[in-house]
N, C-alpha and C positions, 0 to 999 in steps of 0.2 A: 334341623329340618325346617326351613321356612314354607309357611301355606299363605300362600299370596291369594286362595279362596276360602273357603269353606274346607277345603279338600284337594288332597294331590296326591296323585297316581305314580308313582317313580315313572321314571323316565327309562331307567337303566337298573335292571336290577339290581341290590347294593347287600349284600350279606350280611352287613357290621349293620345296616337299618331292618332286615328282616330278624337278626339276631336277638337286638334289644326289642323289638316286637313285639316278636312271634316265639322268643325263647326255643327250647328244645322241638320246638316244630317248625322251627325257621327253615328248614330241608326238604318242609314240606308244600313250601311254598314258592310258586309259581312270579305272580305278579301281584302286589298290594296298593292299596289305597290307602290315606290316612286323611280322618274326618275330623277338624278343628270343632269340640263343643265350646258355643258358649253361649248363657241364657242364665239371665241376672247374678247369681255369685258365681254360680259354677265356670270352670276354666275345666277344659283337658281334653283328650285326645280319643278318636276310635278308629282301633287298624282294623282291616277288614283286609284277608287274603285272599286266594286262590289258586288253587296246583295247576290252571292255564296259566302259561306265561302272556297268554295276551287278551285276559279278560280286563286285566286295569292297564291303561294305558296314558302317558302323559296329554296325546291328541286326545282326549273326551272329553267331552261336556264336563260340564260342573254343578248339573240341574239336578240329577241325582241325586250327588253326595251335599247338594247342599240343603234339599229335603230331606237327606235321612237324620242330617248333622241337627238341624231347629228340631226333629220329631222327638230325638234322642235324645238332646239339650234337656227341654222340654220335659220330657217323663223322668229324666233320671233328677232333674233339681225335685219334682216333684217330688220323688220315693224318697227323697233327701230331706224333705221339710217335716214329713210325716211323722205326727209321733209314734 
């Protein structure tokens, strides 16, 4: 799955990418987004779902998921550095 922003919304919903997810709740999911972290070592990903099929959509913005992507980066390197 390439993220050519911060974040990408499927397009189409895709089973085999809600699967690997969202695991046994994959069924229960609608439409998802996936938020690329990254903020100095840290690398990785944050899926965010929803049982509407048209809360996340390919057509939206990117201002969003690319504020929540730095906030998230951000806190989680922190809890990480922490002794």
């Amino acid at each position: 799955m390439f993220l050519p922003h911060a974040g990408y919304a499927a397009e189409v919903y895709d089973p085999v990418h809600a699967a690997a997810l969202f695991g046994e709740s994959a069924d229960q999911v609608g439409s998802y987004a996936v938020i690329r972290l990254h903020h100095a070592a840290l690398r990785g990903l944050f899926a965010i779902g929803s049982r509407d099929p048209e809360r996340f959509r390919s057509d939206m913005g990117f201002v969003f998921l690319t504020q929540m992507s730095e906030i998230l980066a951000t806190r989680i390197a922190g809890l990480l550095l922490e002794p």
